[in-house]
C-alpha positions as CSV (number, residue, x, y, z in Angstrom):
1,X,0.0,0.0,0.0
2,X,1.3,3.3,-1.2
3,X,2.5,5.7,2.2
4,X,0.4,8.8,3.0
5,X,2.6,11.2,2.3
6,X,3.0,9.5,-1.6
7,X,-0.4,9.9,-1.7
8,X,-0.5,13.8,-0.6
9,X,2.1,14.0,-3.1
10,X,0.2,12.8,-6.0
11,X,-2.6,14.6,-4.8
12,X,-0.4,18.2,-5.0
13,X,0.5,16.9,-8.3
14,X,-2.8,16.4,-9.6
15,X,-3.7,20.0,-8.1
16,X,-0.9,21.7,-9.6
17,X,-1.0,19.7,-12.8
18,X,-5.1,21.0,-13.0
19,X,-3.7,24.7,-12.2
20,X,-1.5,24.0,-15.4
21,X,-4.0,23.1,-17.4
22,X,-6.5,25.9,-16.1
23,X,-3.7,28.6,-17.1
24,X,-3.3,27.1,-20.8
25,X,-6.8,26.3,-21.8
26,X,-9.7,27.9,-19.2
27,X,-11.5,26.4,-16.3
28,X,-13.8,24.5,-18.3
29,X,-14.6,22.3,-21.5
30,X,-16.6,24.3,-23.9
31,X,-18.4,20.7,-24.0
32,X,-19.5,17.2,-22.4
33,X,-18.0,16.1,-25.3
34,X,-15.1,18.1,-25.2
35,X,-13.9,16.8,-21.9
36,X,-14.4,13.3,-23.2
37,X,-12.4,13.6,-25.5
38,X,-9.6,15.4,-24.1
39,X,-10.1,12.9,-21.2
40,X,-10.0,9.8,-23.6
41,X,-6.6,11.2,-25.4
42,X,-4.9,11.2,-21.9
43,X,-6.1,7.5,-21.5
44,X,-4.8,6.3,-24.1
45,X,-1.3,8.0,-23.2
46,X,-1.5,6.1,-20.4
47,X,-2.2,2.8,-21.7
48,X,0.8,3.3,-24.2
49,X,2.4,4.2,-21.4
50,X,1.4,0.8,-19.3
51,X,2.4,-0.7,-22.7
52,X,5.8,-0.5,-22.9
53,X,5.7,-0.8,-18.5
54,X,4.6,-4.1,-19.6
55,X,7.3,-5.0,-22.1
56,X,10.4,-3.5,-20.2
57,X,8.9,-6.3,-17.6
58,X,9.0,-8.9,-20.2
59,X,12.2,-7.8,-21.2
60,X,13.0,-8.2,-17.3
61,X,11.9,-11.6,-17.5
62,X,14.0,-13.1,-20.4
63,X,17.2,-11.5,-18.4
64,X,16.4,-13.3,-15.9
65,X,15.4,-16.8,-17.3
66,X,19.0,-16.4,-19.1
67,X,20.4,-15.5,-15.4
68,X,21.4,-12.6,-16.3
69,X,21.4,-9.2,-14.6
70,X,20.4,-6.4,-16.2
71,X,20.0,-2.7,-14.5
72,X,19.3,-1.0,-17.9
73,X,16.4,-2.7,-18.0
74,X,15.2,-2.1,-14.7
75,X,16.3,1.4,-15.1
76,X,14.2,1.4,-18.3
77,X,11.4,0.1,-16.0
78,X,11.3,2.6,-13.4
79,X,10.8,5.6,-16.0
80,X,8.8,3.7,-17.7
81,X,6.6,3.2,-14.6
82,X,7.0,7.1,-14.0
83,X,6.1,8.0,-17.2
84,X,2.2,6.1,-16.2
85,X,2.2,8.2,-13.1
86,X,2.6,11.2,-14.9
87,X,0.1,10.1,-17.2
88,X,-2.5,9.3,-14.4
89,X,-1.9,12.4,-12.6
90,X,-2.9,14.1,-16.1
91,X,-6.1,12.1,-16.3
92,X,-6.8,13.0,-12.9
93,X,-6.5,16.5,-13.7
94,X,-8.3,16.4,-16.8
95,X,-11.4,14.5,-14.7
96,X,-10.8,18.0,-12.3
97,X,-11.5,19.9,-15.2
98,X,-14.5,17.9,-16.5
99,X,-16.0,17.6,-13.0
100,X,-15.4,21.8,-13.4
101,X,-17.2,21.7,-16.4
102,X,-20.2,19.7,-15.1
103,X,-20.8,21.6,-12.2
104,X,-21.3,24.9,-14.3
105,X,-23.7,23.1,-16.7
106,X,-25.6,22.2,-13.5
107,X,-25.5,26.4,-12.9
108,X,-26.9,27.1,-15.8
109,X,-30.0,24.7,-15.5
């Protein structure tokens, strides 16, 4: 289980991240469908990015059925595994936005 403080840290990340994107692009979607999508781009980066998580394990794996040790790999692992973090903290903040979005639709009604 990840430590508290890893998780406020990913949660300052996420805040900041959302900040970010509120700078470059507004508060909210002009759309339901805009935040969809935007939200369903930044999925997919983070299912390429689980993707090659994946194979750098694989890759692991034959090292290791050869007995060999191979920190490159492991290496290549690790930022591999960082890059999906960053990616999830970018969905997250793109669901902040959305959730932004929602709740001024819900104003206007």
């Amino acid at each position: 289980m990840i430590d508290k403080k890893a998780i406020e840290a990913v949660e300052n990340a996420v805040f900041y991240e959302h900040q970010n994107i509120v700078k470059k692009y507004g508060a909210i979607y002009h759309s339901e469908h805009e935040g969809y999508a935007v939200l369903l781009e930044e999925v997919e980066e983070a299912d390429d990015a689980l993707d090659l998580l994946k194979t750098k394990l694989q890759d692991m794996w034959n090292y290791i059925k050869i007995n060999m040790n191979d920190r490159t790999t492991v290496y290549q692992a690790q930022q591999a595994a960082i890059g999906l973090a960053e990616e999830a903290i970018q969905c997250a903040a793109v669901c902040e936005r959305f959730l932004n979005t929602l709740s001024k639709e819900n104003e206007k009604k």
